[in-house]
FIMI-785536 format. One line per field, with one value per residue (C-alpha): residue in three letters; x, y, z. Coordinates in steps of 0.5 Angstrom, whole numbers, plus 2048, in hexadecimal, padded with zeros to 3 digits. Layout:
BEGIN
code = Ala:...
px = X:...
py = Y:...
pz = Z:...
END
This chain:
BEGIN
code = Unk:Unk:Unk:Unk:Unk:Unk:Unk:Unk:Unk:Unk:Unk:Unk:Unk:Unk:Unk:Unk:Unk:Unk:Unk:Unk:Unk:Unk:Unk:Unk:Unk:Unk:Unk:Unk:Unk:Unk:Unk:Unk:Unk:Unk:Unk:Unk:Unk:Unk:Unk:Unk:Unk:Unk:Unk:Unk:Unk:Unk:Unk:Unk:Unk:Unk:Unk:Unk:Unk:Unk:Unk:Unk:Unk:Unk:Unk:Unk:Unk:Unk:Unk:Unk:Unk:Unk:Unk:Unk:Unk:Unk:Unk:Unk:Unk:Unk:Unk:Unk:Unk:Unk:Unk:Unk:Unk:Unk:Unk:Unk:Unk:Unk:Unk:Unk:Unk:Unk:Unk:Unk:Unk:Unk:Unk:Unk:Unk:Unk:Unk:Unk:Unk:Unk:Unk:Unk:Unk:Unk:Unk:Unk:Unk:Unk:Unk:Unk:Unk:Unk:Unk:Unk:Unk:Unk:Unk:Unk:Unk:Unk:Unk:Unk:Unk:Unk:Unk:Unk:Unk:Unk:Unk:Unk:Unk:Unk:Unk:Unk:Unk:Unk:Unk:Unk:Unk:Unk:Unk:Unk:Unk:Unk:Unk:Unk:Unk:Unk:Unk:Unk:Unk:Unk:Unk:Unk:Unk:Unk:Unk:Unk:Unk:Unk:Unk:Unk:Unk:Unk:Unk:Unk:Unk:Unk:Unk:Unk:Unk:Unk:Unk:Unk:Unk:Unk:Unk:Unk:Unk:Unk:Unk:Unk:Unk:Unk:Unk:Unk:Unk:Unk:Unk:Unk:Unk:Unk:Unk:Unk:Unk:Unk:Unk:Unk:Unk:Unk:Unk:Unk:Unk:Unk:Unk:Unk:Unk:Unk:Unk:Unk:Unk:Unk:Unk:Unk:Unk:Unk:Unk:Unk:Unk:Unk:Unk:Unk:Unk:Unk:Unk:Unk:Unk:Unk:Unk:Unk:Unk:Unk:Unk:Unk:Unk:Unk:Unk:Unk:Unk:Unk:Unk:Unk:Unk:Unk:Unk:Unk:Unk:Unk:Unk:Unk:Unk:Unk:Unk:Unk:Unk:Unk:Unk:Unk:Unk:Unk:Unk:Unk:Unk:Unk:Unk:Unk:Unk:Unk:Unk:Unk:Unk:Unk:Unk:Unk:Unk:Unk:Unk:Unk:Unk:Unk:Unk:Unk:Unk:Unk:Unk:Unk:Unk:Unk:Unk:Unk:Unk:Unk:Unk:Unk:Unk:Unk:Unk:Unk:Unk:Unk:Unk:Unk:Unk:Unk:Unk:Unk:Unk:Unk:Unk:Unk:Unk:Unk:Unk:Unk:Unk:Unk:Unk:Unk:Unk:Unk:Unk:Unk:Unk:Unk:Unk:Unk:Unk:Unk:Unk:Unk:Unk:Unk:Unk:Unk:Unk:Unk:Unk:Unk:Unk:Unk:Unk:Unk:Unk:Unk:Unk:Unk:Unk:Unk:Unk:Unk:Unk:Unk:Unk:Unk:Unk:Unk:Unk:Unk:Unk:Unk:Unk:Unk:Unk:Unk:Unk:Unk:Unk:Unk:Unk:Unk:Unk:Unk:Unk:Unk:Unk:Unk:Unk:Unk:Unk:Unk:Unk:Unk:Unk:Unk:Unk:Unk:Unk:Unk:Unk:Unk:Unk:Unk:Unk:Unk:Unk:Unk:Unk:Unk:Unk:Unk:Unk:Unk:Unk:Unk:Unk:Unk
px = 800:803:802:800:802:7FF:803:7FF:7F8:7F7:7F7:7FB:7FE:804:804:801:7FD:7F9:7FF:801:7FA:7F9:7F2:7F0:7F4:7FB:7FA:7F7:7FD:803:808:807:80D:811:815:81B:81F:825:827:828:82A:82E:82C:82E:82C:828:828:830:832:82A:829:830:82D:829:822:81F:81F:81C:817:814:811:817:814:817:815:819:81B:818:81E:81C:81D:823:826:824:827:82D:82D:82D:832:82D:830:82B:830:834:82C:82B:832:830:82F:828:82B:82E:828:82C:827:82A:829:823:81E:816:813:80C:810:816:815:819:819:81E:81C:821:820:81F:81F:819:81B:817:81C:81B:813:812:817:814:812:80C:80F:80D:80E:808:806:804:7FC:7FB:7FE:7F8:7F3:7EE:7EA:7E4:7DF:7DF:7E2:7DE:7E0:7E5:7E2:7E3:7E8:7E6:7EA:7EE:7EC:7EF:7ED:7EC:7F0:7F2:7F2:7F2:7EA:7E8:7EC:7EE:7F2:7F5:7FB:803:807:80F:813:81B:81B:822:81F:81F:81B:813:80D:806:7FE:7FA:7F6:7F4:7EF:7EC:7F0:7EA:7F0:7F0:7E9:7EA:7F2:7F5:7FC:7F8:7FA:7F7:7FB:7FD:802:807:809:80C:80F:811:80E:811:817:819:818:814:817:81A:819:811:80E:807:805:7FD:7FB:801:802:7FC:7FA:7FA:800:804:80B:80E:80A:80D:815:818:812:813:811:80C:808:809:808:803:800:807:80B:808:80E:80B:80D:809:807:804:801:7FE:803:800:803:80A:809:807:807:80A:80D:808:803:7FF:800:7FE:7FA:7F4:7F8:7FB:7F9:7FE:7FD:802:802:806:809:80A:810:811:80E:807:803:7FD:7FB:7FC:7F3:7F3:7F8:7F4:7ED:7EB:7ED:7E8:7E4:7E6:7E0:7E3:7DE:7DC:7D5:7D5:7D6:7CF:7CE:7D3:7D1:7D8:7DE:7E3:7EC:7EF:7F7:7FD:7FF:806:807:805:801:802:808:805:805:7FC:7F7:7F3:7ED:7E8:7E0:7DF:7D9:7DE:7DE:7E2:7E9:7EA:7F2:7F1:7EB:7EE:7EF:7EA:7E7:7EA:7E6:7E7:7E4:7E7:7EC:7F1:7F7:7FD:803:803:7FD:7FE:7FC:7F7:7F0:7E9:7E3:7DB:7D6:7D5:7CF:7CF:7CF:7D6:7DD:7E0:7E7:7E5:7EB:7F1:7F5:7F9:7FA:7F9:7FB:800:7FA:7F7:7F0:7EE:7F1:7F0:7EF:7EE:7E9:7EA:7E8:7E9:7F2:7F1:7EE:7F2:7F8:7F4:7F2:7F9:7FC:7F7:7F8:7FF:7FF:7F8:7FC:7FF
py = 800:807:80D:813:81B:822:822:81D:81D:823:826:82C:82F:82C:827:821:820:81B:81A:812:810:80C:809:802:7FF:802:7FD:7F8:7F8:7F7:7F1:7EC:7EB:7E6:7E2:7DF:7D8:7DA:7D2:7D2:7D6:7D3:7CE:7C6:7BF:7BE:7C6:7C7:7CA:7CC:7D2:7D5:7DD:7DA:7DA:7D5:7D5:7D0:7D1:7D0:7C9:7C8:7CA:7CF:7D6:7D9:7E1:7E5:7E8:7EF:7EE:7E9:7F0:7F5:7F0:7F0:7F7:7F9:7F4:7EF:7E9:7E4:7DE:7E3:7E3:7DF:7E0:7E7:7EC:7ED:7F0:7F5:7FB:800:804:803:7FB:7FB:7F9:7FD:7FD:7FA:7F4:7F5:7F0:7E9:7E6:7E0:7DB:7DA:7D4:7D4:7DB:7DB:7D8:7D8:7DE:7E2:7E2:7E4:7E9:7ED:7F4:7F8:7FC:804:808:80D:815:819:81A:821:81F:81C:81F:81F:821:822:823:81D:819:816:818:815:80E:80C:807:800:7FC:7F6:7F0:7EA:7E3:7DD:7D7:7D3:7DA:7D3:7D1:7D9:7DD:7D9:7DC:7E1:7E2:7E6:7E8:7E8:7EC:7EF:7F7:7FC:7FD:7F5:7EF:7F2:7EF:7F0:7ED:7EA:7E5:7DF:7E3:7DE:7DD:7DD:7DA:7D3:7D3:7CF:7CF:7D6:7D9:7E0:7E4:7EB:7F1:7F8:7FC:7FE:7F6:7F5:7FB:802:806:80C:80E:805:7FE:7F6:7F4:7ED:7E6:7E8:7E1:7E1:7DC:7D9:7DA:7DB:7DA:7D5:7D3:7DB:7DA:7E0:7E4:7E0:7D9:7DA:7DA:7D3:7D2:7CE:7D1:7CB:7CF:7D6:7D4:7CD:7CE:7CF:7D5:7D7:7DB:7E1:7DF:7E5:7EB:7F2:7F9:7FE:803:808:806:805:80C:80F:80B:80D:80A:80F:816:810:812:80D:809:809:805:801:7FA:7F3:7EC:7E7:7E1:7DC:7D4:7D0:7D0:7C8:7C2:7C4:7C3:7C5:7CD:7D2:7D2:7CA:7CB:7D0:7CE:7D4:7DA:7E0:7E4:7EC:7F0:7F5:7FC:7FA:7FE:805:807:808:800:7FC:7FB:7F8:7F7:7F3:7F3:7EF:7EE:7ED:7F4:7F4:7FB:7FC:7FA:7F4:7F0:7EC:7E6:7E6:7E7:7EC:7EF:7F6:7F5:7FD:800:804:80B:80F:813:817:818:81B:81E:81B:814:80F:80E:80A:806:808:804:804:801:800:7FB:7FD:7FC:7F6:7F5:7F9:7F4:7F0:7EF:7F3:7F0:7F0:7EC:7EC:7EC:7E4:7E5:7E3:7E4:7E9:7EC:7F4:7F8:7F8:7FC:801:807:809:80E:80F:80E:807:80A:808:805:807:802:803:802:7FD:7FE:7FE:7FE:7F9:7F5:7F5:7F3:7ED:7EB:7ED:7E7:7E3:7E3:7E2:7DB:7D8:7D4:7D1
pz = 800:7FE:801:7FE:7FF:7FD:7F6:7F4:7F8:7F6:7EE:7EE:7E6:7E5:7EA:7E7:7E0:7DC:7D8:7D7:7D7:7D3:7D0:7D1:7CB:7CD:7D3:7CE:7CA:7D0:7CE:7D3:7D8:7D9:7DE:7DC:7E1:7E4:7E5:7DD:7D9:7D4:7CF:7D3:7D2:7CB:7C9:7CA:7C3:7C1:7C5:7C5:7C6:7CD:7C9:7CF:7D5:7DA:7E0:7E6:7E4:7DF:7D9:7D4:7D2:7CB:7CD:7C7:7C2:7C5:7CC:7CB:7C8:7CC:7D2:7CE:7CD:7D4:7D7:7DB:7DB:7DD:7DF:7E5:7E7:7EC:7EF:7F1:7EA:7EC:7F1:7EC:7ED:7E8:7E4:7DE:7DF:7E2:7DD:7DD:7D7:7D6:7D2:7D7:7DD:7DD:7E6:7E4:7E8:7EF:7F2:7FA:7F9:7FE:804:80A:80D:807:807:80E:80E:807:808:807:800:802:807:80A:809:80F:80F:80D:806:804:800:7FA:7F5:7FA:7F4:7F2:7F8:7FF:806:809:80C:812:814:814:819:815:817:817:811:815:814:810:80B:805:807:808:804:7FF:7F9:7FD:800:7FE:7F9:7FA:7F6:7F7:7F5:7F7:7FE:7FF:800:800:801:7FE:7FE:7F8:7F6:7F0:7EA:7E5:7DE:7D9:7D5:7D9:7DD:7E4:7E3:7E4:7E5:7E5:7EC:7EC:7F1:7F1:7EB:7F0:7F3:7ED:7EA:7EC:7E8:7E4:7E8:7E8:7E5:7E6:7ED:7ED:7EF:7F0:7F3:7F6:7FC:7FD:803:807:80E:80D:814:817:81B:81E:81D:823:821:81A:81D:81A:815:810:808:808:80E:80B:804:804:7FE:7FB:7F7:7F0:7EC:7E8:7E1:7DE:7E1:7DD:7E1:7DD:7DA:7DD:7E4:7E0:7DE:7E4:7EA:7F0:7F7:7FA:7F9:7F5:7EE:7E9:7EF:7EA:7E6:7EC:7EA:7E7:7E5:7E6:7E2:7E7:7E7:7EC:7F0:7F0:7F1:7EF:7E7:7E9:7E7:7ED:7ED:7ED:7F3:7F8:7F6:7F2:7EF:7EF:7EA:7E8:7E7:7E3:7E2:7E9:7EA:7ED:7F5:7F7:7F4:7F8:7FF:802:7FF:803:804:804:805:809:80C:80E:812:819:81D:819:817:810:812:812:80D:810:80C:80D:80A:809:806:7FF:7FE:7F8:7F8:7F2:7F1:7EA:7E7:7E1:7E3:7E5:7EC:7F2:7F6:7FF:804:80B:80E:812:80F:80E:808:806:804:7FE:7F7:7FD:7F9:7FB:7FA:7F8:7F6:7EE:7EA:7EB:7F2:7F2:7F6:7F1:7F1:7F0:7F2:7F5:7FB:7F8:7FC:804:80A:80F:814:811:811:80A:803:7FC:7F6:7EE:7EB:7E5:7DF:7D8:7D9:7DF:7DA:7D5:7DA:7DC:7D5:7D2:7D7:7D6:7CF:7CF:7D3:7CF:7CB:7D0
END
């Protein structure tokens, strides 16, 4: 969850501008990312001596992916060497190597790189803003609403917050640490690898790039246990349902253009899709895994007309400490940012950073359990969170990556 600050709360003349937003098929047409192993890199075995320029690699699961010729090209050209990978170059956070084009993103599998140690230890990925920094357009945006107190998802979070769980990833400040959830794949009906969660946990936005080794585990910490129950856990009990790493993610170009760690630029547009394999040991899809994968509600219907929306995430600031799913059913609001970008969902709510990316949801049209946003940005304060509201561009970003796999 990411603060936001008076620059871009509040519209002022030279301060913040439409420019970068882009119509729906802008999104659309984003090149799906790729994720690359880092365990084998050169050609071997019965591919030696066919693939000298390293146009395959293999993944999570053992099967290969070709590199396409522009993106062989483009890490040539910047140096990136993927063979060093796992011995520390992504480590190598260099602007000039850091990869944040739309088709730009490559997470080389690391295998292991996610013990149990790196897990509980992965921070919440933004810092707060003091609250009087906090504003909007009041023509079109609700009273604040009040705070909605946190309250904790019983155990086991796989029988009653199934699909739900965290997203890892490595960025320049170190080991952080989102919330997400499995969405359906319209591509492959009952077998998705479809995760939903926010822009900003898998790239920087404006002034960076894709954040690497990015991973997501269902139903962390499964039984619910404290921060001090979970001293010598093993990975099986943090990550029962196993480790899902992303070989595809895309956002929205707006966030590439626009977003920000804090002041909510781009937050309208703070949405992502990851396409994830397992990390060993498991051939079933990530939705035959966990036992459900959510729907997406896209054009969900106006404020007045839906009565409760429900948060869920993992927040990791305090008072908490990431280790538990906690969720806030609040009645939502509208917080305008831009009168020239869309309407953000608010609703009241006390949880905190690491929440970010963690699902809303309400009921759709067909009386189901819909995925309707997801959190965005927040106050210093933890009274409330914002969300987009997805549209035709989060649509495309959901159907883009669906497409790119339905082949497969």
């Amino acid at each position: 969850m990411r603060s936001i600050r008076p620059s871009a709360a509040r519209p002022r003349g030279g301060r913040r501008s439409t420019r970068g937003v882009r119509p729906a098929v802008a999104a659309a047409a984003l090149v799906g990312a790729l994720a690359l192993t880092a365990t084998a890199c050169g050609p071997s075995g019965d591919d030696a001596g066919s693939q000298p320029d390293q146009t395959a690699v293999e993944q999570p699961g053992g099967d290969k992916l070709k590199i396409p010729q522009e993106l062989q090209d483009k890490l040539k050209d910047l140096g990136v060497n993927l063979d060093d990978w796992k011995h520390g170059e992504w480590k190598n956070w260099d602007k000039k190597k850091w990869l944040r084009e739309a088709g730009q993103f490559v997470n080389p599998y690391i295998k292991g790189l996610w013990d149990p140690d790196r897990m509980k230890d992965a921070e919440q990925p933004d810092k707060p803003v003091e609250p009087e920094d906090i504003s909007g357009d009041q023509g079109v945006t609700d009273p604040e609403p009040s705070p909605v107190k946190a309250q904790p998802v019983s155990a086991p979070y796989s029988s009653n917050a199934p699909g739900v769980g965290k997203v890892f990833f490595d960025s320049p400040e170190g080991s952080m640490v989102c919330s997400a959830a499995v969405v359906e794949d319209p591509a492959h009906p009952g077998k998705s690898n479809l995760v939903w969660t926010a822009g900003h946990c898998v790239h920087a936005g404006k002034n960076g790039g894709w954040y690497r080794n990015i991973a997501f585990v269902p139903s962390y910490n499964d039984s619910a246990k404290s921060g001090a129950e979970l001293q010598g856990a093993t990975k099986e009990q943090l990550a029962p349902k196993g480790v899902f790493w992303a070989d595809a993610a895309q956002t929205s170009q707006q966030w590439i253009d626009q977003g920000a760690k804090t002041g909510g630029q781009g937050a309208p547009y703070d949405f992502a899709v990851l396409h994830v394999k397992p990390e060993a040991g498991n051939t079933k899809s990530l939705e035959e895994t966990v036992g459900t994968a959510y729907p997406v509600q896209f054009n969900a219907p106006a404020v007045p007309k839906i009565p409760s929306m429900t948060a869920q995430g993992y927040p990791a600031a305090k008072p908490f400490d990431g280790q538990t799913l906690q969720q806030c059913p609040s009645k939502p609001g509208r917080l305008s940012l831009d009168a020239g970008q869309p309407t953000m969902y608010r609703i009241g709510c006390t949880m905190t950073a690491g929440s970010s990316g963690g699902p809303w949801f309400a009921k759709d049209q067909q009386g189901r359990t819909a995925l309707v946003s997801n959190t965005s940005i927040g106050p210093v304060t933890a009274d409330w969170l914002a969300g987009p509201h997805l549209g035709a561009e989060a649509k495309g970003v959901y159907e883009s990556v669906s497409k790119k796999f339905a082949g497969r």
